[in-house]
Biopython code that builds the backbone (N, CA, C, O; Angstrom):
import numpy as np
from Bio.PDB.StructureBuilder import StructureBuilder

atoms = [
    (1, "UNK", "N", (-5.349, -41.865, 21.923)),
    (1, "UNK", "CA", (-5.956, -41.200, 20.778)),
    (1, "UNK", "C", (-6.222, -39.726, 21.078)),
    (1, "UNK", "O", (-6.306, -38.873, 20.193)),
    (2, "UNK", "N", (-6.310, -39.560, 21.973)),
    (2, "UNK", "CA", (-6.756, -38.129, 22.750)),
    (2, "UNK", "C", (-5.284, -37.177, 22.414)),
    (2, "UNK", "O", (-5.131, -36.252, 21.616)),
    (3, "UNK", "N", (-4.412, -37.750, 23.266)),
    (3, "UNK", "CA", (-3.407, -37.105, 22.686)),
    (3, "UNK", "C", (-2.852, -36.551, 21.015)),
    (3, "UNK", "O", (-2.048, -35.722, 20.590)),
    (4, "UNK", "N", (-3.612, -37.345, 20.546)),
    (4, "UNK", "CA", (-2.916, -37.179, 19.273)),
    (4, "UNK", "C", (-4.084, -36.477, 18.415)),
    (4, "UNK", "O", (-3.886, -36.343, 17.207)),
    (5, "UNK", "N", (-4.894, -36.171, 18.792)),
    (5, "UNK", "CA", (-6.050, -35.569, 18.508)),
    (5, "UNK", "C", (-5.807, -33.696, 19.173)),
    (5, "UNK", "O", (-6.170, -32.749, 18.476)),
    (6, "UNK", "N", (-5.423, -33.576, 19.999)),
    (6, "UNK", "CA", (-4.941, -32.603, 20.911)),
    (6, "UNK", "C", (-3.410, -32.414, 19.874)),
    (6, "UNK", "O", (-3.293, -31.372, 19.230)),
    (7, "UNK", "N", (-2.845, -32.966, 19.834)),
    (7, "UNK", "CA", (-1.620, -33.050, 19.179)),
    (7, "UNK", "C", (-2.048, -31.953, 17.553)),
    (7, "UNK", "O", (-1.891, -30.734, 17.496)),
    (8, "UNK", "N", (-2.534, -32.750, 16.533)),
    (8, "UNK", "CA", (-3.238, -32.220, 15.499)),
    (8, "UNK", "C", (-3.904, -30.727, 15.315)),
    (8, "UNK", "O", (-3.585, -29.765, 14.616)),
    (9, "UNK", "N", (-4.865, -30.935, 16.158)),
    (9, "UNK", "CA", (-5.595, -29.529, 16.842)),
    (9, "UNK", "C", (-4.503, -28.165, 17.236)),
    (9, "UNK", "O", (-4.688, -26.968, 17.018)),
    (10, "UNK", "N", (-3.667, -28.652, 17.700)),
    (10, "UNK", "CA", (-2.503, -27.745, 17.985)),
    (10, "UNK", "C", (-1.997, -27.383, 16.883)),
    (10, "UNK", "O", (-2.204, -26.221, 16.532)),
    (11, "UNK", "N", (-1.368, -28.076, 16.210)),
    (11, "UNK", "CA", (-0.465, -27.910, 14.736)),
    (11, "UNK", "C", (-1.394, -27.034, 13.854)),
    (11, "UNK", "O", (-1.076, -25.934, 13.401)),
    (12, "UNK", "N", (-2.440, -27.586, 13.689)),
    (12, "UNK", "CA", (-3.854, -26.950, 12.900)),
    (12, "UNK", "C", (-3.877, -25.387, 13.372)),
    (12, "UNK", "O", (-3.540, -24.387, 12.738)),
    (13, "UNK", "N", (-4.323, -25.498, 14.530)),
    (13, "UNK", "CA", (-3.974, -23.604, 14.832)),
    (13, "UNK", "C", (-2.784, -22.913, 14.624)),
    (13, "UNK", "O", (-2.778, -21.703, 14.400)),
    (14, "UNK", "N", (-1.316, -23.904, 14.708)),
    (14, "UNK", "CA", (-0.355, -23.034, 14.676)),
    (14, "UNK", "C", (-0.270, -22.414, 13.080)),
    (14, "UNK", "O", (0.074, -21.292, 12.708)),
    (15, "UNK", "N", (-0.778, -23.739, 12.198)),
    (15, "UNK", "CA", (-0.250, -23.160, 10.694)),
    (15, "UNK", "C", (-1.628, -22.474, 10.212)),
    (15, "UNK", "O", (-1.450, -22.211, 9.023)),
    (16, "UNK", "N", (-2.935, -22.062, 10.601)),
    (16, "UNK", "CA", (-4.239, -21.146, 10.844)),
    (16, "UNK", "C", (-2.914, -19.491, 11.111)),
    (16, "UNK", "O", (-2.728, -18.562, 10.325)),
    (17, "UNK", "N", (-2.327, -19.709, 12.348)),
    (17, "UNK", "CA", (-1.798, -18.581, 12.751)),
    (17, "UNK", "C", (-0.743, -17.814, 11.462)),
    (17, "UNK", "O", (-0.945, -16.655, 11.099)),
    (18, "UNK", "N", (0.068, -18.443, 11.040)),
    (18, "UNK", "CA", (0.903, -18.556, 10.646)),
    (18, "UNK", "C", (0.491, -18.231, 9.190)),
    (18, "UNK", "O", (0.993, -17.305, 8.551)),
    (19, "UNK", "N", (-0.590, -19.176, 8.652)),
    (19, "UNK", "CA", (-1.232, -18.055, 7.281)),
    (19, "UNK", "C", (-1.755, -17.267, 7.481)),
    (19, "UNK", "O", (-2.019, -16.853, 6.352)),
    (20, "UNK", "N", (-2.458, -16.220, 8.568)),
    (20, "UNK", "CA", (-3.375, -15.485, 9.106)),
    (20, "UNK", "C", (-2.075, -13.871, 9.188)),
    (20, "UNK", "O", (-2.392, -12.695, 9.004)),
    (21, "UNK", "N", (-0.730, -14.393, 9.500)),
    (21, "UNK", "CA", (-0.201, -13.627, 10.030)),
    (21, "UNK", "C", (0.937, -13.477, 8.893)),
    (21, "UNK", "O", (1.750, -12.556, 8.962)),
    (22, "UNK", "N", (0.960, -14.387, 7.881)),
    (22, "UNK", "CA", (2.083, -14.484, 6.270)),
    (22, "UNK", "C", (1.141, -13.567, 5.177)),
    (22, "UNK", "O", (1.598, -12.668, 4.472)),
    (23, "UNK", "N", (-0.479, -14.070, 5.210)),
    (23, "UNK", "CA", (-1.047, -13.564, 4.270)),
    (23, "UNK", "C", (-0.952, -12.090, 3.603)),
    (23, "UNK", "O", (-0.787, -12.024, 2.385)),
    (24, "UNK", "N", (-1.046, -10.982, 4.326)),
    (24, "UNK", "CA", (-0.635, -9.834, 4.340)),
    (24, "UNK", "C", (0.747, -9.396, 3.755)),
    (24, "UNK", "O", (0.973, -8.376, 3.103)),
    (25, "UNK", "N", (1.524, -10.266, 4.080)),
    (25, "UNK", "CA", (3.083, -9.286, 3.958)),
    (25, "UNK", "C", (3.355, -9.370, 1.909)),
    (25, "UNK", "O", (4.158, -8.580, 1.413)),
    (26, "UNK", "N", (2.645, -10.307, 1.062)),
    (26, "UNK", "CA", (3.184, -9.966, 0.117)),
    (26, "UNK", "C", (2.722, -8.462, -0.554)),
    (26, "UNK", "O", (3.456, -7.722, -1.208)),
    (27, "UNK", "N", (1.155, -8.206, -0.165)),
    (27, "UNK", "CA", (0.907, -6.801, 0.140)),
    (27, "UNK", "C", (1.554, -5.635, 0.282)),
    (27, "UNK", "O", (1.613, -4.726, -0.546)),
    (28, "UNK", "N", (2.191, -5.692, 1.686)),
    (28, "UNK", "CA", (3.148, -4.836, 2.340)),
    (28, "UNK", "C", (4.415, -4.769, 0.899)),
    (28, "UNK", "O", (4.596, -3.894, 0.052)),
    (29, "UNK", "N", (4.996, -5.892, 1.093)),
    (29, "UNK", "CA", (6.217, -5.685, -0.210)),
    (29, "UNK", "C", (5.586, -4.693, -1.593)),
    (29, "UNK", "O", (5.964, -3.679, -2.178)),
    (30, "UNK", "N", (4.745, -5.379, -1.672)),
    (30, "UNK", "CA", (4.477, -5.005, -3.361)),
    (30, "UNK", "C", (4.340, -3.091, -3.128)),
    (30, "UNK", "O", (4.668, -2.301, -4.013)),
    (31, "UNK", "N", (3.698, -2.598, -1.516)),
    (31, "UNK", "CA", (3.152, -1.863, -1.891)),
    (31, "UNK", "C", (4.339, -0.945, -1.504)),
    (31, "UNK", "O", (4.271, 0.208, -1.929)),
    (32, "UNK", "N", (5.288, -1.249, -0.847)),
    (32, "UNK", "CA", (6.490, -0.960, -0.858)),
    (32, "UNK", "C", (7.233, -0.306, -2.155)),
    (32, "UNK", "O", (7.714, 0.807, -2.367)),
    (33, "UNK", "N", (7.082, -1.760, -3.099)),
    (33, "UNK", "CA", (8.196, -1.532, -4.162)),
    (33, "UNK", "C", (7.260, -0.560, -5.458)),
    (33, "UNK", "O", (7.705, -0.155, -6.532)),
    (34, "UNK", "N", (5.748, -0.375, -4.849)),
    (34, "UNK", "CA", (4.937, 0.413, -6.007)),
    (34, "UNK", "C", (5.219, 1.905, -5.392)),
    (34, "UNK", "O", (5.249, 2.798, -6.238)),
    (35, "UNK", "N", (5.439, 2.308, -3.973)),
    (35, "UNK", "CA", (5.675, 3.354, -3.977)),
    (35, "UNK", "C", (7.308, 3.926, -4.389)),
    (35, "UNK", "O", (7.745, 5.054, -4.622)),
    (36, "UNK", "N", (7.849, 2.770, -4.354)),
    (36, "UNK", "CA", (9.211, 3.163, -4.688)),
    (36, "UNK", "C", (9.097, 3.640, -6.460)),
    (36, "UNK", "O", (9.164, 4.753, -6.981)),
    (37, "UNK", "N", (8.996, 2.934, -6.768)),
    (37, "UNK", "CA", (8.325, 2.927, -8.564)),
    (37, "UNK", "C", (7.805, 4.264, -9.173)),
    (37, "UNK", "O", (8.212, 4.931, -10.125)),
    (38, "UNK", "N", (6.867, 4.413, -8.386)),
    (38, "UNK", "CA", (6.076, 5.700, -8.369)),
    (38, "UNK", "C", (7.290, 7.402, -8.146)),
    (38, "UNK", "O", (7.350, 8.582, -8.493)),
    (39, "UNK", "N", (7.949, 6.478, -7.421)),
    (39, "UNK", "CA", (8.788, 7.836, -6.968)),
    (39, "UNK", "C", (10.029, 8.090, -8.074)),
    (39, "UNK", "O", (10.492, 9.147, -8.504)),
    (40, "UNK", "N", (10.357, 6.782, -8.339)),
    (40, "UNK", "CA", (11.046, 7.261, -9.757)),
    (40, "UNK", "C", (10.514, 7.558, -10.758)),
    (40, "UNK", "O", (11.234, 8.187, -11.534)),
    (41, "UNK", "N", (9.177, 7.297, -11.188)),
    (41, "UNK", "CA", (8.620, 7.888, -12.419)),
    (41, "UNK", "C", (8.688, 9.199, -12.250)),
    (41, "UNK", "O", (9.042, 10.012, -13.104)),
    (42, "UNK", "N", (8.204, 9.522, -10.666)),
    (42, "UNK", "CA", (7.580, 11.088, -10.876)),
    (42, "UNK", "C", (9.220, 11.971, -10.943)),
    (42, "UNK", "O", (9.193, 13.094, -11.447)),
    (43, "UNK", "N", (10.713, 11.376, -10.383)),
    (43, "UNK", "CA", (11.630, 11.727, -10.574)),
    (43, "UNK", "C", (12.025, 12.224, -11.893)),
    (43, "UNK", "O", (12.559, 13.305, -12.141)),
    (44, "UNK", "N", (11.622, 11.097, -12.877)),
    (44, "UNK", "CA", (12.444, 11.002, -14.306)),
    (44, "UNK", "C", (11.105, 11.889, -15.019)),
    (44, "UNK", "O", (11.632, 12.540, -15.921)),
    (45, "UNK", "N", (9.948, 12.126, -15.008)),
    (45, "UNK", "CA", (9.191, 12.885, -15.309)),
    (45, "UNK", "C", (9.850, 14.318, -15.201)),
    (45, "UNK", "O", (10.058, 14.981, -16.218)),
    (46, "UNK", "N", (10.170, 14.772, -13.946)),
    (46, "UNK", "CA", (10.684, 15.835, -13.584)),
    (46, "UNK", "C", (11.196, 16.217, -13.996)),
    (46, "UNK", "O", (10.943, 17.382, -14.306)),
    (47, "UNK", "N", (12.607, 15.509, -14.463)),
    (47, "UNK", "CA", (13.473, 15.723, -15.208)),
    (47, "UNK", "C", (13.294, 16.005, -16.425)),
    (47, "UNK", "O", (14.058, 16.844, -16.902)),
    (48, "UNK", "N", (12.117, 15.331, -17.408)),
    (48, "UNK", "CA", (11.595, 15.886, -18.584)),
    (48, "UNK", "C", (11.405, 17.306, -18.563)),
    (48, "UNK", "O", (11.922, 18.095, -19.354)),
    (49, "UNK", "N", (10.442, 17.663, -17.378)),
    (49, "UNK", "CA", (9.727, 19.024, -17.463)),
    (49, "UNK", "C", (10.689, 20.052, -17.957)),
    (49, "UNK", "O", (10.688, 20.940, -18.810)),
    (50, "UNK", "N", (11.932, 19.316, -16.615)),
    (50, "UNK", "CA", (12.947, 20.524, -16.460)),
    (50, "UNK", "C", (13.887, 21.307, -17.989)),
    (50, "UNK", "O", (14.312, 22.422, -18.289)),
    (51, "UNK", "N", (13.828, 19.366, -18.867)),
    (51, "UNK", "CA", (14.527, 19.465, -19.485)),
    (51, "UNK", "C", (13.707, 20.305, -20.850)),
    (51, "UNK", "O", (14.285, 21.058, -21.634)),
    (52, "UNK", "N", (12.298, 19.965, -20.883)),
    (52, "UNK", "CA", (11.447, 20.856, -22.240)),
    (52, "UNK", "C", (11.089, 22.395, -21.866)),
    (52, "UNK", "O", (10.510, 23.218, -22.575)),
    (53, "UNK", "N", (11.595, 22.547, -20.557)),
    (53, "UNK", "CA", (11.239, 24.338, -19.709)),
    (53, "UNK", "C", (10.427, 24.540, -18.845)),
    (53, "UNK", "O", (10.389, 25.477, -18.047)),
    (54, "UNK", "N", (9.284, 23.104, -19.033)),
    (54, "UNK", "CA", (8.196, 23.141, -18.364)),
    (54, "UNK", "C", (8.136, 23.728, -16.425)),
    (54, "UNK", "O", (7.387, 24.358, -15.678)),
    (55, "UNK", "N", (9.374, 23.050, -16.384)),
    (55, "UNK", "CA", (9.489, 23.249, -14.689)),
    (55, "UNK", "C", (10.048, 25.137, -14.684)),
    (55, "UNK", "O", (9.563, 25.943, -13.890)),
    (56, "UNK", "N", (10.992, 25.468, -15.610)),
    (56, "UNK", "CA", (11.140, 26.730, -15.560)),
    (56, "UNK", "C", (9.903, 27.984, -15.673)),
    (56, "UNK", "O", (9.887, 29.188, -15.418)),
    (57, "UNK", "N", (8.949, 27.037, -16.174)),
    (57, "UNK", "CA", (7.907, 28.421, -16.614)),
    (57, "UNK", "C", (6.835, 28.136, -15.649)),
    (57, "UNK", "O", (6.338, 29.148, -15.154)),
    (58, "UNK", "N", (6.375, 27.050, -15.275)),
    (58, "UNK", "CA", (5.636, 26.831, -14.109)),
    (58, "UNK", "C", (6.034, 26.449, -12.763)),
    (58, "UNK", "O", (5.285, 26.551, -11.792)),
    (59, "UNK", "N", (7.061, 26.069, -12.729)),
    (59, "UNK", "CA", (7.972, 26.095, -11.631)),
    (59, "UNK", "C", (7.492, 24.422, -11.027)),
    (59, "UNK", "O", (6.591, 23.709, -11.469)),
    (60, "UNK", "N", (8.752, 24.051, -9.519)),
    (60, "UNK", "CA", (8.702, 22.916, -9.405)),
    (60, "UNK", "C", (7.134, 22.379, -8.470)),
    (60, "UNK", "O", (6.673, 21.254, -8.275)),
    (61, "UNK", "N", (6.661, 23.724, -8.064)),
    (61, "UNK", "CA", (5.793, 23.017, -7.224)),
    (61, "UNK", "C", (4.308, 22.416, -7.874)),
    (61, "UNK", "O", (3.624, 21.526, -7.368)),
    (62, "UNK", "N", (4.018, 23.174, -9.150)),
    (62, "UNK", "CA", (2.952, 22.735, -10.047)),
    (62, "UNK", "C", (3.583, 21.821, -11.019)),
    (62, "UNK", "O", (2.738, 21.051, -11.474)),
    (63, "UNK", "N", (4.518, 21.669, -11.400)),
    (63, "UNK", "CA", (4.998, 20.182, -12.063)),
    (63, "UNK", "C", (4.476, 19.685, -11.418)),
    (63, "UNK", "O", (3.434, 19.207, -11.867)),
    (64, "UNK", "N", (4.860, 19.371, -9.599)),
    (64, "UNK", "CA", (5.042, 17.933, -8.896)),
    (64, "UNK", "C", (3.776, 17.791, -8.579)),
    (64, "UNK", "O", (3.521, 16.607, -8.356)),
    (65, "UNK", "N", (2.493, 18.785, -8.417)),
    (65, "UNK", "CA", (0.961, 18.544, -8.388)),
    (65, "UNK", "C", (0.332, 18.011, -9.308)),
    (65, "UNK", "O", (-0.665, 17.313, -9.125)),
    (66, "UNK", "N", (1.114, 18.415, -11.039)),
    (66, "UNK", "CA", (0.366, 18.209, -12.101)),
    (66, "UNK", "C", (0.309, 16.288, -12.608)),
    (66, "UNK", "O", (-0.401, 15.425, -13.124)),
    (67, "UNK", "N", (1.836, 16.587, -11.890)),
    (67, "UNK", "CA", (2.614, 14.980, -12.189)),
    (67, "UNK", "C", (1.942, 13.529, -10.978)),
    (67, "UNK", "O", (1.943, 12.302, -11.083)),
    (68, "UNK", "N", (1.454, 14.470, -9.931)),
    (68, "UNK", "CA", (0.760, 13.642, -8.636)),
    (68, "UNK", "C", (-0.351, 13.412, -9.288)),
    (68, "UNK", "O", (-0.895, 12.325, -9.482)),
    (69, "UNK", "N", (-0.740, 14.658, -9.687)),
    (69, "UNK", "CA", (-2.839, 13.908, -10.360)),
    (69, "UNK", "C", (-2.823, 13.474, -11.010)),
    (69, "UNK", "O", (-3.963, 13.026, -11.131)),
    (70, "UNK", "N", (-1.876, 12.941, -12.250)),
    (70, "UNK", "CA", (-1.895, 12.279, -13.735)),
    (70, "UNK", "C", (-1.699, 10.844, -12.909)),
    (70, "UNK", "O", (-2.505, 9.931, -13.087)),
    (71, "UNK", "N", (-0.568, 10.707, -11.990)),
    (71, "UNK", "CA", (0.118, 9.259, -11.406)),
    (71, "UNK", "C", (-1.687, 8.906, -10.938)),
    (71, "UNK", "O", (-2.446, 8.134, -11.524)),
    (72, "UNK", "N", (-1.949, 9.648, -9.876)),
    (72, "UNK", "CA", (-2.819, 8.891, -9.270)),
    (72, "UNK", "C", (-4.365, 8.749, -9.717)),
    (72, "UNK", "O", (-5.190, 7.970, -9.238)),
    (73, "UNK", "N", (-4.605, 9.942, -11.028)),
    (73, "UNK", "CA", (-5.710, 9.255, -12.090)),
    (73, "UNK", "C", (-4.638, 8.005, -12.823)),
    (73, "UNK", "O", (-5.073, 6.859, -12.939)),
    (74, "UNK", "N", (-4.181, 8.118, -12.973)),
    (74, "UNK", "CA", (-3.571, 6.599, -13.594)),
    (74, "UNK", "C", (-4.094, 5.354, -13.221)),
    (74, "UNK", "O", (-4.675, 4.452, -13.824)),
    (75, "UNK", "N", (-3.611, 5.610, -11.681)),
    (75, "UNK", "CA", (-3.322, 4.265, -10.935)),
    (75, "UNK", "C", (-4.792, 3.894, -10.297)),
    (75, "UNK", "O", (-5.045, 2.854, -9.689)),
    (76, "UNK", "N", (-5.949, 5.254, -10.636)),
    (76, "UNK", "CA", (-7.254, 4.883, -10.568)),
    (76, "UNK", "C", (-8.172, 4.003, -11.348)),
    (76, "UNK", "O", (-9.193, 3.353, -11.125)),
    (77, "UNK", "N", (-7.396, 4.249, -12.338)),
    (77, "UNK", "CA", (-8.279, 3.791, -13.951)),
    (77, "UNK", "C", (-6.583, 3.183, -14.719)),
    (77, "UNK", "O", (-5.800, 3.750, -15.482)),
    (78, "UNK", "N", (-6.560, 1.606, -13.973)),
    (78, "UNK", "CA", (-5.543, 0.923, -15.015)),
    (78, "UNK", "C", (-5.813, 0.563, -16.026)),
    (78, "UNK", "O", (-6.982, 0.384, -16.368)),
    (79, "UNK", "N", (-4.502, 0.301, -17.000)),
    (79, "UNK", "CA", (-4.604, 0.095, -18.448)),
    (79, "UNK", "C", (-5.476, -1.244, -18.405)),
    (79, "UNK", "O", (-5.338, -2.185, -17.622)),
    (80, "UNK", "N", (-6.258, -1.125, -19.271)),
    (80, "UNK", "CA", (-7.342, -1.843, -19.676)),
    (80, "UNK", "C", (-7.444, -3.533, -19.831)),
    (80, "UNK", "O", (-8.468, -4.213, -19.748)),
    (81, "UNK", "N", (-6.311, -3.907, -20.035)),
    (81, "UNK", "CA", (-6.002, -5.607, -20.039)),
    (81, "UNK", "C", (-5.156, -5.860, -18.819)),
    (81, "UNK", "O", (-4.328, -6.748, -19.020)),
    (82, "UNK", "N", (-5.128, -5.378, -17.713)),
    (82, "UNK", "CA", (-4.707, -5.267, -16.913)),
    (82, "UNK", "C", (-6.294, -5.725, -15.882)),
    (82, "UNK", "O", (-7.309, -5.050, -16.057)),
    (83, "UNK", "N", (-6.296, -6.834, -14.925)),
    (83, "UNK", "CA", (-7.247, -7.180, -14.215)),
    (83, "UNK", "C", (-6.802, -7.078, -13.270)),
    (83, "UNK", "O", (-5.582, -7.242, -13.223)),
    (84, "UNK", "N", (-7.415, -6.809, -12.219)),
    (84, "UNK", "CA", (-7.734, -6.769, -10.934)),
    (84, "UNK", "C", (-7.858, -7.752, -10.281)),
    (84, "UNK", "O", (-8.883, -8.343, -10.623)),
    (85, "UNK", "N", (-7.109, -8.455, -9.168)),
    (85, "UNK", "CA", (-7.755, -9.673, -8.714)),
    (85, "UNK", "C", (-9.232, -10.388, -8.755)),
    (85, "UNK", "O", (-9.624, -11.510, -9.073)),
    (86, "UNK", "N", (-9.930, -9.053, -8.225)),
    (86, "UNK", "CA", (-11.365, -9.235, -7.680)),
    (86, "UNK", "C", (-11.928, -9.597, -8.999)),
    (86, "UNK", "O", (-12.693, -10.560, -8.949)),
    (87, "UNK", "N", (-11.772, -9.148, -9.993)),
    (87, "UNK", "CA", (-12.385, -9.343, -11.136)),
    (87, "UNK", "C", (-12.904, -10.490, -11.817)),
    (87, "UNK", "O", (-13.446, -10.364, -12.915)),
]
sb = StructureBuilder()
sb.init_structure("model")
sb.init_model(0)
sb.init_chain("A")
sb.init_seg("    ")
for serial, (resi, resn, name, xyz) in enumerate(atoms, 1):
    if name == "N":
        sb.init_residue(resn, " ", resi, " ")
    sb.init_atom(name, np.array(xyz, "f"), 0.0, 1.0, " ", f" {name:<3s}", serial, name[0])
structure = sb.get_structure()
C-alpha cells in the first residue's frame, strides 16, 4: 500500500508541476498576438494619416506618439461590455 501511495503522491506533484508551469503560456500567446494586433492597427492608422496629410503636416514622429496615446488610453479604459476576468 505504501508503494502505491508514494506512487500517487508522485503523479500528484508531477501534474501540480505541469499546471503550475502550462498555466501562464496562454498569457504569453495572447499577449503575443495583442502586440502583434496593435502593431497593425497603428500601421493601417498611419497609413490614414498619410493618406488625409495628417502625417505630411505633422510629420511621422507625432502621428506615431499621437496614435501610441489614443492605443494605450484605449486599451486602459475597454469598451464597456467588454469584462475583465477579475470582474
Amino acid at each position: 500500500m505504501s508503494k502505491q501511495t508514494d506512487e500517487i503522491a508522485a503523479l500528484r506533484k508531477r501534474i501540480e508541476e505541469l499546471e503550475a508551469k502550462a498555466k501562464p503560456l496562454p498569457w504569453r500567446v495572447w499577449r503575443s498576438l495583442l502586440q502583434r494586433l496593435c502593431g497593425r492597427v497603428e500601421s493601417y492608422l498611419l497609413r490614414c494619416c498619410e493618406a488625409n496629410g495628417l502625417l505630411a503636416d505633422d510629420g511621422e514622429r507625432q502621428c506615431r506618439a499621437t496614435l501610441a496615446s489614443g492605443i494605450n488610453a484605449g486599451m486602459g479604459r475597454p469598451y464597456h461590455d467588454i469584462k475583465a476576468e477579475w470582474d
